[in-house]
C-alpha positions as CSV (number, residue, x, y, z in Angstrom):
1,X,0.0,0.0,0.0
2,X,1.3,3.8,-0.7
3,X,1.0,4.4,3.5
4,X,3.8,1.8,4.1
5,X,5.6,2.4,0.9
6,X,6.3,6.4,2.2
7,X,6.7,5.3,5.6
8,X,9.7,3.0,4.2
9,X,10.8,5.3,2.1
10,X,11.1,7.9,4.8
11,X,13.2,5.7,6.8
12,X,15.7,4.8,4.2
13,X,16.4,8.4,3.5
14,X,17.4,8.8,7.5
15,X,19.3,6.1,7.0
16,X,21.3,8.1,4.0
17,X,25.3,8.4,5.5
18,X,25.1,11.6,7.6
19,X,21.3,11.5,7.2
20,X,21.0,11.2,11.0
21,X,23.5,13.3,13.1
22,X,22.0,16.4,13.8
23,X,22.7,19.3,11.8
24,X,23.0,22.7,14.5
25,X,22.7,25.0,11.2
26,X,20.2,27.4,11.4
27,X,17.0,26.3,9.8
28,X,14.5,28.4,7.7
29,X,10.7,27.2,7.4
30,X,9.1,28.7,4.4
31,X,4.8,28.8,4.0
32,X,4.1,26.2,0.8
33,X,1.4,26.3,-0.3
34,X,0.0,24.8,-4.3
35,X,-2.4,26.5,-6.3
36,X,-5.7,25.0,-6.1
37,X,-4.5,22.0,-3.6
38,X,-6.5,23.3,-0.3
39,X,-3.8,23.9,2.2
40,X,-0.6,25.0,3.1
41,X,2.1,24.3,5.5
42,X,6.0,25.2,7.0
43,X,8.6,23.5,5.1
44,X,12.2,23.6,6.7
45,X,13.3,24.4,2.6
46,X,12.2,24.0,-0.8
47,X,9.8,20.5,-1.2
48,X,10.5,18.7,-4.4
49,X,6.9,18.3,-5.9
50,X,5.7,15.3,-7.7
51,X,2.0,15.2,-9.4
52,X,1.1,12.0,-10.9
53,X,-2.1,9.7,-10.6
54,X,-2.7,7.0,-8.4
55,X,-5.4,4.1,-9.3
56,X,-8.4,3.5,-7.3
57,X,-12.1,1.5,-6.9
58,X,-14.3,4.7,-8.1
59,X,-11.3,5.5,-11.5
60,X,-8.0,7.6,-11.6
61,X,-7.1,9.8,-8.5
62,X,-4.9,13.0,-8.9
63,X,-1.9,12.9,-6.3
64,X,0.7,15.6,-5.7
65,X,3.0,15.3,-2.9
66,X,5.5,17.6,-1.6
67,X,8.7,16.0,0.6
68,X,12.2,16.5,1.9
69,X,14.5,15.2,4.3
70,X,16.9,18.0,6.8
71,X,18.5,17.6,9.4
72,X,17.7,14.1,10.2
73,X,13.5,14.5,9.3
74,X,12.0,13.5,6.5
75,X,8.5,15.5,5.7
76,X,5.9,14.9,3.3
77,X,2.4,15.9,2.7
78,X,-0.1,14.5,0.0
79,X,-3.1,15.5,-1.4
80,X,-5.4,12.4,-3.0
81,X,-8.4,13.5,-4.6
82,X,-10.5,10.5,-5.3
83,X,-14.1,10.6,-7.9
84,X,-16.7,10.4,-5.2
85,X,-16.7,10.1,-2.0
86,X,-16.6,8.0,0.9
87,X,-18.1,8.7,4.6
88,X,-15.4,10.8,6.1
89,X,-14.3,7.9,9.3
90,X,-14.9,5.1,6.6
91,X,-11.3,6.6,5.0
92,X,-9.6,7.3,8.0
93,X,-10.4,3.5,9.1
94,X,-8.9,2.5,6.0
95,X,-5.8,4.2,6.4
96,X,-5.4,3.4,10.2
97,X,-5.2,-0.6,9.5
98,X,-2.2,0.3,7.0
99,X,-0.4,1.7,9.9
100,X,-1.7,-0.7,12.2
101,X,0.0,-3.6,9.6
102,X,2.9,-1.4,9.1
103,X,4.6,-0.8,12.5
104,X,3.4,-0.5,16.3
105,X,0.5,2.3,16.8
106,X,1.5,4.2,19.9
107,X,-1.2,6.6,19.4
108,X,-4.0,7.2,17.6
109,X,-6.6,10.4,18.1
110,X,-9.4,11.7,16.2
111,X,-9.7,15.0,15.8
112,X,-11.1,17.7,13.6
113,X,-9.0,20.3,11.1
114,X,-11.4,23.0,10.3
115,X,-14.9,21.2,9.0
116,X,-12.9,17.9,8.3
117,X,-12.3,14.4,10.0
118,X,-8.8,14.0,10.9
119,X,-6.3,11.8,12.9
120,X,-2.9,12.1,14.2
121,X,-0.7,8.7,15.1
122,X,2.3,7.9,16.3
123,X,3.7,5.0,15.0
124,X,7.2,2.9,15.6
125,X,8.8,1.6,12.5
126,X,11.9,0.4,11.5
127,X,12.1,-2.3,14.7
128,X,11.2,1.1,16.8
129,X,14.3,3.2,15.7
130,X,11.9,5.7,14.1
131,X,8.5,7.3,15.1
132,X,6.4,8.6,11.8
133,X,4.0,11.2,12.9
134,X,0.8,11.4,10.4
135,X,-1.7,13.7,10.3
136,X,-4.4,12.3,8.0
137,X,-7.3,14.6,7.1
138,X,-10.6,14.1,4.8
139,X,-13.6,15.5,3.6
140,X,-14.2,11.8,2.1
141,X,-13.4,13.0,-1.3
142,X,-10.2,15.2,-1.1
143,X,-7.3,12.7,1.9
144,X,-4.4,15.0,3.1
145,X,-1.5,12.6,4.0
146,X,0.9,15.2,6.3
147,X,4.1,12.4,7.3
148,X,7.1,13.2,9.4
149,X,9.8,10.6,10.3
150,X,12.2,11.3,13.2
151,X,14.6,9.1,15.2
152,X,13.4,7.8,18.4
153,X,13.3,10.5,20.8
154,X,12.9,13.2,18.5
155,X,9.3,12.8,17.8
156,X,8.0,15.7,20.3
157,X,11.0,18.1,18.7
158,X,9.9,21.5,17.8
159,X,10.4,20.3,14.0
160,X,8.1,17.8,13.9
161,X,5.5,19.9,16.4
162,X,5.9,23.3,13.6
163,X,5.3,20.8,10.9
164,X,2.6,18.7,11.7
165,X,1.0,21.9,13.5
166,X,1.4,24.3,10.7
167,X,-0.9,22.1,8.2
168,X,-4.1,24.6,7.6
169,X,-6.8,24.0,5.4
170,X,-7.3,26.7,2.4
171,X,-10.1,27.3,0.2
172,X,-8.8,25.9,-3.2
């Protein structure tokens, strides 16, 4: 599934030589936002941005992702825009049993990001070396995929707080 294959990913760019010692260089977040995509969000740097399709039950879906690794962190965020939609908690199920095949759930919480469903989790991977942070947000029609992988221990750091925290809905 997508979910697992970005968590992997994530975890084999932090495993890049000199991916994980911690960089003290001064980091500057920028405000990314893509026209028409419905939010924005702090980057530490410029994201590389991919737009492709993905294949689903109801036809094609339009996915664009935006993701980069600094300082030890990888971040990502997609945008899945699927036909028609499904009930809002029916897609956040769906995407909470591919974390719960994919690594150990420490946390899971429902929650709401402006009128939309949402969820945040916490979940080891990597035999617990990492943590992936996801914030995954629907309308059952448009699913916002907003990733982070750390090191254990750095989960709670301010980077992966300002990240996951700056995500903001925008009208598209």
């Amino acid at each position: 599934m997508k979910l697992m294959r970005v968590a992997l990913l994530a975890v084999s760019t932090l495993l890049l030589p000199g991916a994980i010692a911690a960089s003290h260089a001064h980091t500057s977040w920028t405000r990314f936002q893509t026209p028409g995509d419905g939010y924005s969000i702090d980057f530490p740097g410029a994201p590389t941005v991919t737009r492709d399709t993905l294949p689903s039950r109801v036809g094609p879906a339009p996915h664009v992702s935006a993701a980069m690794t600094n300082e030890g962190y990888s971040y990502s965020v997609e945008l899945t825009t699927f036909a028609s939609a499904s009930p809002p908690d029916a897609v956040l199920d769906l995407f909470g049993r591919a974390f719960d095949s994919g690594g150990k759930v420490r946390t899971r919480t429902r929650l709401k990001v402006g009128a939309d469903q949402a969820t945040l989790t916490v979940v080891e991977v990597g035999d617990g070396k990492f943590i992936l942070t996801a914030l995954m947000v629907t309308d059952g029609t448009r699913v916002y995929q907003v990733w982070c992988t750390s090191l254990r221990g750095q989960e709670t750091s301010a980077s992966v707080t300002r990240f996951i925290n700056s995500f903001r809905l925008v009208p598209p």
